[in-house]
N, C-alpha and C positions, 0 to 999 in steps of 0.2 A: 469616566473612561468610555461609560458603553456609547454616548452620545458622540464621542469623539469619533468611537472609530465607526458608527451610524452613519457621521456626515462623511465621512472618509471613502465608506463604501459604495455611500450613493454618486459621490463626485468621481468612481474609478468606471461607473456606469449608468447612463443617465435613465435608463429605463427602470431602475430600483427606487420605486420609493417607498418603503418603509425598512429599517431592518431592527429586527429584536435581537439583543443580545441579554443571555441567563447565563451569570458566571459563579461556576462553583463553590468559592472565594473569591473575593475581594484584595487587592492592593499588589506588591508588588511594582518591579521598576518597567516602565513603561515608557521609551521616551518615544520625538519626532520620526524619527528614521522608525524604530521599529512599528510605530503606527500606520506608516505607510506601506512598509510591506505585508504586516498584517491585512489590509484594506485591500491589495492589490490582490493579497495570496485570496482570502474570500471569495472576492466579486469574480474572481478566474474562475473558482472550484464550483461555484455557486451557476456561475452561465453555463460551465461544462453540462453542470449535470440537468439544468433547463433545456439546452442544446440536443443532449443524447435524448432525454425521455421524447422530446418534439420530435425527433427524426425517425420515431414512428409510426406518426401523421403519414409520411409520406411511401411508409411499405406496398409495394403491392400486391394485390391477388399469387399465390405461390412463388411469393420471393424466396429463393433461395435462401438457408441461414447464416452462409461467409457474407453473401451481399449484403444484407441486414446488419451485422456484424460492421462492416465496412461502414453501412454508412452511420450506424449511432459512436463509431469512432470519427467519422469525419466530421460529423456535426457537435460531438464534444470537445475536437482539436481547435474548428475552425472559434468557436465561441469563446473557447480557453484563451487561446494567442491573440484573440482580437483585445479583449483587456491587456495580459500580459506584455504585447508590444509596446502598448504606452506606457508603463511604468518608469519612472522618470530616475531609476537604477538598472544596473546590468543583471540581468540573470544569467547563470552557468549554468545550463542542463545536465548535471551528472550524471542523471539515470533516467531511461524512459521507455516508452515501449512501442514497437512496431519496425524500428531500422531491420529488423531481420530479415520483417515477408515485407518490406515497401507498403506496410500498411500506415493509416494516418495516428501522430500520436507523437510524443517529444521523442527527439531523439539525441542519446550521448553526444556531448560535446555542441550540441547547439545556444543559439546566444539569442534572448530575448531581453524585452525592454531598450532602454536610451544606451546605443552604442557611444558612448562618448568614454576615455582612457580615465579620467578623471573626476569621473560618477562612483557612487560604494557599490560594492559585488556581491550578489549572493550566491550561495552551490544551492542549485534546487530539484527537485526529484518530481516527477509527474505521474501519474497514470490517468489520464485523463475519462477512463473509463475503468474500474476495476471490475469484470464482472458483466463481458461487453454481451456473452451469449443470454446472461438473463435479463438484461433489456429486451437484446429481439425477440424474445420471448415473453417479452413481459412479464417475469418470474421476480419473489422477492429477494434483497439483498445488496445488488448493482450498488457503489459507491464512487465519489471522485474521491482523487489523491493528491495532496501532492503539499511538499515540504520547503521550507528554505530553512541551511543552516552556513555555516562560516568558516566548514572543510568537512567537504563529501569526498571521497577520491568516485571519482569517473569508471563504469563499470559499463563493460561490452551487453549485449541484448540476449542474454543466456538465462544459466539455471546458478540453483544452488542447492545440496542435501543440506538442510537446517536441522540446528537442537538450541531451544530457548531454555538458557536453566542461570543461576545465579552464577555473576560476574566474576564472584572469587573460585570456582570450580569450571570458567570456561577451557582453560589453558590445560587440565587435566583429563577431560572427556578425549577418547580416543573412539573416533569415528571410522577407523579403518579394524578391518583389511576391506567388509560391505555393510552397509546397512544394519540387514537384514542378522549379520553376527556381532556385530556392535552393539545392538538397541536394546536387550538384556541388561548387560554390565552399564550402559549409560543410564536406566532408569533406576538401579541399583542407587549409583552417584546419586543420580537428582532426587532421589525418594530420602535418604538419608543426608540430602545437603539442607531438606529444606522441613526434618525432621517428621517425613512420614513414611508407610510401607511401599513397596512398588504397587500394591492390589488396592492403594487408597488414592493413587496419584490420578490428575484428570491430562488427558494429552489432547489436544487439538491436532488434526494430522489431514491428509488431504482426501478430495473426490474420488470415489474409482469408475466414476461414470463415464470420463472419455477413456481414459486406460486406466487396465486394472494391474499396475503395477504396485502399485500399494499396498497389494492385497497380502502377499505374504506377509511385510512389516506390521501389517494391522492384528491379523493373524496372532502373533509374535507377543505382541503388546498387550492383545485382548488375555492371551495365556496365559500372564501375570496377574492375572485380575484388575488393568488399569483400566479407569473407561475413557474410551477411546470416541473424540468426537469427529465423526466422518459427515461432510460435506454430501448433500445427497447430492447437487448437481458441479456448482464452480465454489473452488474455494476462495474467499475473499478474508486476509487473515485479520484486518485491525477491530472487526469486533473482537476476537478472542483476546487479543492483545488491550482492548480496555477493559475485557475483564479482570484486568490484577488493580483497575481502581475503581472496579464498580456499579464501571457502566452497562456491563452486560452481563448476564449467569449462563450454566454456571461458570465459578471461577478456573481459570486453566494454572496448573502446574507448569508446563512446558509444550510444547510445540516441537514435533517431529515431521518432518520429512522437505518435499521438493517444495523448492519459490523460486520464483521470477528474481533475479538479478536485482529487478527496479524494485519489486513489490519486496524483497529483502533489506534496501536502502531505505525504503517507509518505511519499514517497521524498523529499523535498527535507531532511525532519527526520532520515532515515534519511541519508542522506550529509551530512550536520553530523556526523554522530556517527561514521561509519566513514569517508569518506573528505573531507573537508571542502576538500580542494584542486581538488574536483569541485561544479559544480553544473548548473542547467538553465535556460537560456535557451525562454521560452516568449511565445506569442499565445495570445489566450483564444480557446477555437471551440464553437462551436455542437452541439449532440445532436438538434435540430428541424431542423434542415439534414439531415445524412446519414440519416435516419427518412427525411426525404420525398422521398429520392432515391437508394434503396437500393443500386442497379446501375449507380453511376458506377464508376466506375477508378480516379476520383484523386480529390484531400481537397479539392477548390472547395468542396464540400455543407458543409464544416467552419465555412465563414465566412459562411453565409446563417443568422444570426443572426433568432429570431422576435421579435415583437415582447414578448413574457414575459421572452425570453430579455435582451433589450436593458434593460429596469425591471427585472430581477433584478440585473446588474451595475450600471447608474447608480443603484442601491438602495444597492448592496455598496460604491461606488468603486472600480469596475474603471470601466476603458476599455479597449475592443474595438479599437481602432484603435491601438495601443501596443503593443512590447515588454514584458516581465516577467522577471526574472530570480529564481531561489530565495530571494535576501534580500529578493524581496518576499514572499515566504512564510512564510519565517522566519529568524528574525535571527539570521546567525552567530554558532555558539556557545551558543545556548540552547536546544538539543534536551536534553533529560532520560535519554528512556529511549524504544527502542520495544520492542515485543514482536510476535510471528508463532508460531502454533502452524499444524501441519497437521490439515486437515480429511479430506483423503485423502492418501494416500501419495502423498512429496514428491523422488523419486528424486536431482533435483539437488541439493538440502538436504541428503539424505540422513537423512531424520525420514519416520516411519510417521502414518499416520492412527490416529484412536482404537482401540484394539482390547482385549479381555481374557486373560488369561493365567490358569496352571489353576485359581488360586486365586480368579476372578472378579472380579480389578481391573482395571478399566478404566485404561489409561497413554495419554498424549497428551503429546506431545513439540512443542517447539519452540525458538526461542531469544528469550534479554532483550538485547537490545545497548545499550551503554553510551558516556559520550564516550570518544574515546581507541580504537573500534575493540574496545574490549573486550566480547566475545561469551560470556552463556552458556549451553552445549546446558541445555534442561532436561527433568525427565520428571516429569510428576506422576501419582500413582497413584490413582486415585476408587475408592469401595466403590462395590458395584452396588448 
């Protein structure tokens, strides 16, 4: 198999030539179709994140940090698409990132690979940069993203307050009337779902470095005695989320607070496939809210929904005033494949960012994960 999808990779880009694959396990059903998507999803994630780290070669002297930003998305889009086009199947963009600001990056409802009615479909999720401000900074972390599976529902360029806690306790977590008086009684649940105290539970939860709205539910949480793992600068969530198979310490109990739309559709498709006895109880929230109220403390800003933002959900079939749970995201068990390459060095992973070695190949590392939990490291080698 690793031979197979070796030749597969290099034939979706001719400039790859070596790729190692280390898979967790062995066997498993494998056929033609899925080898080729597998092959395509890689070589996409793998240029993206070649793409972004190179695009800042070309910073210059006091470049601003949106422009910077701007452009290691535009050079992770354009590398990404440029595989992704030829893929000789249709891909459905269900989720992606940037239609909001007209910044570069997939966007909901767009359609790559072979337009032909008669070719097989996949739903696929992007981010073709998670993590775009620690590249132009060169900071560690920075990953690509991005999934296919066989029913994603399509999701507007927004937010989400998240709670990752076991599947049979989604439907009973009561995330209203705020956060911030919900996040007690729901660690109570997850602390006795998953037979420990709330002062023993680990929670992943987000940045307060561009706002410090967080800060009270951290607050909240820290009160309980949980330890509470805060993002010094961007939070980027699929380490934490392989940490319930291993791949990174420590292990997280659940995961609280604000994600991206798309980056909730990763991880929703990403825990079908590795740990599926997990998923995420969520409220849709607003990005026009916390923008025009920078210096709150707590996530009220999340649910002052603008008026765009309200015609882009009643567009999509959301409702704002409702729970969601991951099987409204996607349908247990239909996750494919996703892939994550480093864009800079990924300490928890334990995967480097792009770099060359003395013979002037450039290697970029990351992993494919499969149903069943099955991971594998890969490293692809580019001529310069």
């Amino acid at each position: 198999m690793n031979e197979v999808l070796s030749r597969a990779v290099r034939a979706c880009d001719d400039r790859v030539v070596d790729v190692a694959v280390h898979w967790s396990e062995q066997g498993g059903r494998h056929d033609t179709a899925e080898e080729q998507e597998d092959a395509y999803l890689v070589a996409a994630m793998a240029s993206a994140a070649l793409g972004a780290a190179q695009a800042r070669r070309g910073f210059a002297h006091g470049m601003p940090l949106n422009d910077r930003k701007v452009a290691v998305d535009g050079a992770a889009t354009e590398a990404a698409e440029k595989i992704l086009r030829r893929a000789p199947f249709r891909i459905r963009v269900a989720a992606g990132e940037g239609e909001r600001d007209d910044s570069p990056g997939a966007h909901s409802g767009q359609w790559l690979g072979i337009q032909n009615e008669t070719s097989p479909k996949v739903d696929a999720v992007f981010d073709y940069v998670d993590g775009t401000e620690l590249v132009a900074e060169n900071l560690p972390g920075a990953l690509t993203l991005g999934g296919f599976g066989g029913d994603v529902r399509a999701v507007p360029d927004l937010q989400a307050y998240a709670v990752l806690a076991p599947v049979d306790l989604l439907e009973d977590l009561d995330l209203g009337p705020s956060p911030e008086a919900s996040v007690i009684p729901v660690l109570d649940r997850i602390a006795k779902a998953v037979g420990k105290t709330p002062d023993s539970l680990t929670v992943s939860t987000h940045s307060v470095a561009s706002k410090p709205m967080h800060s009270t539910l951290i607050e909240l949480m820290r009160g309980q005695g949980s330890e509470v793992l805060v993002p010094e600068r961007v939070t980027v969530e699929p380490p934490y989320l392989l940490s319930l198979i291993g791949l990174s310490r420590p292990r997280i109990d659940t995961m609280i607070g604000a994600i991206g739309l798309s980056e909730l559709v990763f991880a929703a498709g990403l825990i079908d496939l590795i740990a599926p006895d997990h998923g995420f109880t969520f409220c849709l929230a607003s990005i026009a809210g916390p923008r025009a109220e920078p210096d709150l403390t707590n996530l009220d800003a999340l649910f002052n929904f603008s008026e765009d933002e309200e015609i882009a959900l009643r567009a999509a079939g959301w409702d704002k005033d409702r729970p969601y749970t991951s099987k409204d995201l996607v349908r247990p068990g239909s996750s494919r494949a996703s892939a994550l390459f480093a864009v800079t060095d990924n300490p928890a992973l334990g995967v480097s960012g792009p770099r060359s070695d003395e013979e002037g190949v450039v290697h970029v590392e990351g992993f494919l994960v499969k149903p069943g939990a099955r991971v594998g490291r890969i490293k692809l080698g580019y001529r310069r």
